[in-house]
N, C-alpha and C positions, 0 to 999 in steps of 0.2 A: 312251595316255600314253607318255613318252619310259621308255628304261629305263634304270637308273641304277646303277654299280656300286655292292656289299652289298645292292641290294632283290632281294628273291624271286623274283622276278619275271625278273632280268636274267640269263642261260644263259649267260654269255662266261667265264666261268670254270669250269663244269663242262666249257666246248665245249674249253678248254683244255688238262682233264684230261685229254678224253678223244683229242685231240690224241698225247699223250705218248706215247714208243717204249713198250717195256717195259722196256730199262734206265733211261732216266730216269725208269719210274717207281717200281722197286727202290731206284736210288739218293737218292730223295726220300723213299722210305719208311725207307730206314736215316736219314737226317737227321733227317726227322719223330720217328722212337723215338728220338733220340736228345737232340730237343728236350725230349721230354715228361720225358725222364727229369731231364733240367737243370729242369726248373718245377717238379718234385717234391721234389726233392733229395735223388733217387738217387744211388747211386755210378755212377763212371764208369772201370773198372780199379778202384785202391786209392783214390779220393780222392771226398770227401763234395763234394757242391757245393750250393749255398746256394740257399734257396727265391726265384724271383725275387716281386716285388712283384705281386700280383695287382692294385692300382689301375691302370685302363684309360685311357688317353689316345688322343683324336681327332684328330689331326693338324690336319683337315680342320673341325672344330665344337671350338677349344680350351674355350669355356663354352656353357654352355646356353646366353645370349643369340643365340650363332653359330645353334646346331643350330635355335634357334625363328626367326634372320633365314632361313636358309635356307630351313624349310620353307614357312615364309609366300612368300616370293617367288617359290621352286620351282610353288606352286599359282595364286599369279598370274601367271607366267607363261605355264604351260601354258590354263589360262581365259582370258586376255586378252590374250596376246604371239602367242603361236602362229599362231592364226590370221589375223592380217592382214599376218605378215609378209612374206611371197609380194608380195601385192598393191603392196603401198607400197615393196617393191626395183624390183619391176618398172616402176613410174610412177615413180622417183624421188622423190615426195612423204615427207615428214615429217612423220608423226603428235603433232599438237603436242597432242590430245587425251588420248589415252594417254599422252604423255611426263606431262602434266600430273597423271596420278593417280599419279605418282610420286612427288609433292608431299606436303608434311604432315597435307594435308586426306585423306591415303588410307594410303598404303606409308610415308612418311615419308623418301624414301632419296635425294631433291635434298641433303641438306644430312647427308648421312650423319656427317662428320665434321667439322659446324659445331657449337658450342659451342649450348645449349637457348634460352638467353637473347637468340641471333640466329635461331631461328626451328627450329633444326637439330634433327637428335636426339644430340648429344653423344657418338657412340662413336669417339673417336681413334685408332683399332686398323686396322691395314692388313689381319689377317684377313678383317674385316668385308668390306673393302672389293672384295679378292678373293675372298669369296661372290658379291657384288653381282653382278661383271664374270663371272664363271665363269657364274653361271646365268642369267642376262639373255641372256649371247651365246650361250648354246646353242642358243637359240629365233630370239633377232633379233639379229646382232651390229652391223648398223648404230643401230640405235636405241641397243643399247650406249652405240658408239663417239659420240653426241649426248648422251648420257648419260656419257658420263668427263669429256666437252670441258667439259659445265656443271657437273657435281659434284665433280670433280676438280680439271681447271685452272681455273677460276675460282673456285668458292665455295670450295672447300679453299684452295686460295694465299690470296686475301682473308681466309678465316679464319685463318690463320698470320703473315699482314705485313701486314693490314690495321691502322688505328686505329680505339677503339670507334666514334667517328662514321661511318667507312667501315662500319663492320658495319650498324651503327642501319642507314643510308641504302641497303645494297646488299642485305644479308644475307635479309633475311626474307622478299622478291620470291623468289630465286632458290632461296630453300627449298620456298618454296610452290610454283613454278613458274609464277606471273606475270609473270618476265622470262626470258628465257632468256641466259644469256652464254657467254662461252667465254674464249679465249687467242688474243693474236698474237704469234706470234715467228717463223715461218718467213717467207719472202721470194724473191725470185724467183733472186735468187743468193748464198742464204744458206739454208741448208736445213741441215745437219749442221754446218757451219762456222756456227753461232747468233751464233757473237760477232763474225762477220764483217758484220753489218747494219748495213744504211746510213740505214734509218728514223730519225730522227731529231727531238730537241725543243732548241729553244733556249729559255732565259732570256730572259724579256721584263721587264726590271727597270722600265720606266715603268707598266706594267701590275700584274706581279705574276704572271705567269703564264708556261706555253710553252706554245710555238709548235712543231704536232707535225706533220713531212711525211715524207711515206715508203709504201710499201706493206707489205700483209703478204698473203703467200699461203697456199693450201690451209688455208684456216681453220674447222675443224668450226663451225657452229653460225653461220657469218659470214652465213648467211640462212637463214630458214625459211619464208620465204614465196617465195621466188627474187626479186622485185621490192625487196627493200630489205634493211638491213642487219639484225642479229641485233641484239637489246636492249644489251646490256653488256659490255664486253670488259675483261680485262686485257692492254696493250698495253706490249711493250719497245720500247724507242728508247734509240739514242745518245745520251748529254748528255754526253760530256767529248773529250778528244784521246787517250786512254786504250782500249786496245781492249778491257777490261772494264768501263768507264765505262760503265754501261747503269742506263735508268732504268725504274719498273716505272708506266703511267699507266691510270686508268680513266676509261673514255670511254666515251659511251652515245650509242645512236639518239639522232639529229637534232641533234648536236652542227655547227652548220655547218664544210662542209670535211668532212666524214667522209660515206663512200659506198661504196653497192658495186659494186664495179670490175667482177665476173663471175659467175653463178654455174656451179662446174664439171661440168659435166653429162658422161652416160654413161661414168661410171666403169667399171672392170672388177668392182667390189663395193663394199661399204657403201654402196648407192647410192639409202638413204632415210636415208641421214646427210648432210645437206647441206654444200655445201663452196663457198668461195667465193673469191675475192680482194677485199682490203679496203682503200682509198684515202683516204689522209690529205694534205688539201691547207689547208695553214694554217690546222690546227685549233686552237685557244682551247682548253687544257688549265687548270684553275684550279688554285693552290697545293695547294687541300686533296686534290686527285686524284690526287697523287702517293703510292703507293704502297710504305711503306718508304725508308728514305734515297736521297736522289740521288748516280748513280753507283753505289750498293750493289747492284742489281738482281741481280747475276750470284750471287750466294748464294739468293736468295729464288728464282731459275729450278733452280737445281741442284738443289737440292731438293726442290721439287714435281717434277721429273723421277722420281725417288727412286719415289715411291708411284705417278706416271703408270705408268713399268714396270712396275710390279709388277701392275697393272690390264690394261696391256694385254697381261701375259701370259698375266694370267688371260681373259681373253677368246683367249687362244688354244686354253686346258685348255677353255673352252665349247663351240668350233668342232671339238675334236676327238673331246670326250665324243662330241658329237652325230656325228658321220662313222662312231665306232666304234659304235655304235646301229644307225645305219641300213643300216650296211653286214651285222652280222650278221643285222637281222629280214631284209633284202633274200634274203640269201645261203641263209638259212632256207629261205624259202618259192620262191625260185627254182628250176628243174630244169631239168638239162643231160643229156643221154645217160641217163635215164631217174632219176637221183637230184637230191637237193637240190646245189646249189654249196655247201655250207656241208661236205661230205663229197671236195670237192677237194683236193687239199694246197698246193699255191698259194693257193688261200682263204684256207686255213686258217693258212697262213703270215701271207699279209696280215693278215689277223685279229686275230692271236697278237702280233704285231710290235705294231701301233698300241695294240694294250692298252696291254702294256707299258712303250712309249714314252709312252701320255698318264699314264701313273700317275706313271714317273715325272718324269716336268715338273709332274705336280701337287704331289710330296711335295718338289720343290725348291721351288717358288712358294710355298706355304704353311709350309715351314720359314723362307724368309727372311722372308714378313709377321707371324709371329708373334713374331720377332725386332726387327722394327724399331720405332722409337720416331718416330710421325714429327714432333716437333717437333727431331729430333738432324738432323744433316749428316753426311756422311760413310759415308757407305750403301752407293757407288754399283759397287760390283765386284760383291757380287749380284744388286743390284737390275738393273743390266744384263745381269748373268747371265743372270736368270730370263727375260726379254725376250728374249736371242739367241737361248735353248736353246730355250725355247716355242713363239715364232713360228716357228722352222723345223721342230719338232716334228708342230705342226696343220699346217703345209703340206704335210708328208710322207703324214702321215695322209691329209690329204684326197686328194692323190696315190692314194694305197691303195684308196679308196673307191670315185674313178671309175673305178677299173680291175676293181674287185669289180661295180659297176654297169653294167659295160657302159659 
């Protein structure tokens, strides 16, 4: 089984101790006496100092619901994640059977943070949701990343600017995981510049409807079979002369005029998370598919942005637990000039480092989801935060690991 810091199991913090000079580790033994003395409320010189609060806080599990999602998921994914995820990076394929016991009829975690009544389990808490991404991606981070594209950008936004009838009709597929959806908003020369797309829906006033053309590129979940489109999308388009004018539409398989353009194959990773480009040629959007006010869209995207970071940094704290794992049992049982590598100092550096660095990317990523409220706005300096620091965090790590591996 993977090892995980606090379990008994896991040596990286004794490896740590025993790491340390001898003055550092004098000078952590006067800090430590000096700790214990402030919890007691010993003097310190002349002055009395006050007992601190012996109630315990988990950063990481703020309630028991956290600490029992986690373990539950922690064991399904090591039983059921783990080992196929090799196989299906390699072939590029996307396990839509596994994703499927994701679904309420099992794990319950499609609709994480969809309201009970659409199908979901009701926990609006961004903790949660950075469990979900954190432990998923240690094991499979592609399937994750199929996994944020549908429970995140799609069924969370829908359940946030959706109307009840949008929910009744989309929600409880996508909980169960009978449909799969996702998000379109990138494009082929609009990628970070989001509000620069040119996709676009016009007003059909003889109708009643618009009229949506435009592409969208690199779109998680835009196929899963490679041969055709992915079930349900939330798609952005232009509707005004306004460069924020953007409207928010939901458009499903076999909608005529909607097709998949490509799918994009031999990625450099996540490459059982399928990715595609998406083609929209005079598609028949109905009134009711519109998504939250027309032209209002750019609030409803900025905000699902919001909790998307904070997911996909947690999938970086995943990527990196696991590097810091593998890299110590490796380093363990390796030998070099007659000792383990784990007895190196360069190792031991490396080692020592990515702890540290994944701890703390975790204790920022979880101080700001336990913070956030995500039905509020205005999020977006941590929540990008925790995304800049993370991602380049795991990338460093992993850095560290091939270089410990050989």
């Amino acid at each position: 089984p993977r090892l995980l810091p606090n379990e008994k199991t896991f040596s990286l913090g004794a490896l740590v101790q025993k790491l340390s000079s001898i003055a550092f580790t004098m000078t952590f033994t006067s800090i430590a006496s000096r700790a214990v003395s402030y919890r007691t409320g010993a003097k310190i010189g002349q002055r009395t100092v006050r007992k601190l609060s012996s109630r315990s806080f988990d950063l990481f599990n703020p309630e028991e619901e956290h600490a029992a999602l986690r373990s539950s998921l922690r064991s399904f994914v090591e039983n059921e994640v783990e080992h196929q995820a090799l196989d299906h990076d390699r072939s590029e394929m996307f396990n839509y059977a596994l994703f499927k016991r994701f679904g309420n009829n099992e794990m319950g975690i499609l609709g994480l943070t969809v309201d009970e009544q659409y199908g979901g389990s009701g926990i609006l808490d961004a903790s949660a949701v950075a469990i979900v991404h954190e432990e998923l991606s240690a094991s499979d981070p592609a399937l994750c990343l199929a996994y944020l594209a549908h429970s995140v950008l799609f069924a969370h936004n829908l359940s946030m600017n959706g109307t009840h009838e949008q929910k009744i009709k989309f929600l409880p597929d996508a909980c169960s995981g009978d449909r799969i959806g996702g998000m379109c908003m990138s494009e082929p020369d609009a990628g970070t510049d989001v509000l620069g797309m040119t996709t676009n829906a016009r007003w059909d006033e003889g109708n009643k409807t618009f009229i949506l053309n435009g592409q969208k590129m690199w779109i998680t979940n835009g196929t899963v079979d490679g041969s055709s489109t992915g079930d349900m999308f939330l798609v952005y388009a232009k509707t005004g002369p306004n460069r924020g004018d953007i409207t928010q539409f939901l458009v499903e398989k076999g909608m005529e005029g909607f097709s998949l353009g490509q799918q994009i194959k031999d990625k450099c990773g996540m490459r059982a998370s399928m990715t595609a480009e998406l083609v929209f040629e005079d598609v028949i959007v109905p009134n009711e598919n519109v998504v939250g006010d027309v032209n209002k869209a750019t609030l409803c995207m900025m905000r699902n942005l919001e909790i998307e970071r904070i997911a996909l940094a947690a999938m970086s704290l995943g990527i990196a637990k696991r590097c810091v794992e593998e890299m110590t049992l490796y380093c363990q049982e390796r030998k070099a000039f007659g000792k383990e590598l784990i007895n190196f100092g360069q190792i031991q550096k490396n080692i020592s480092e990515s702890y540290a660095d994944y701890m703390a990317g975790r204790s920022y990523v979880y101080n700001v989801a336990r913070k956030i409220d995500l039905a509020s706005t205005g999020n977006s300096l941590d929540a990008d935060g925790v995304k800049l620091y993370a991602g380049a965090m795991a990338k460093t790590v992993a850095d560290r690991a091939i270089q410990c591996l050989g």
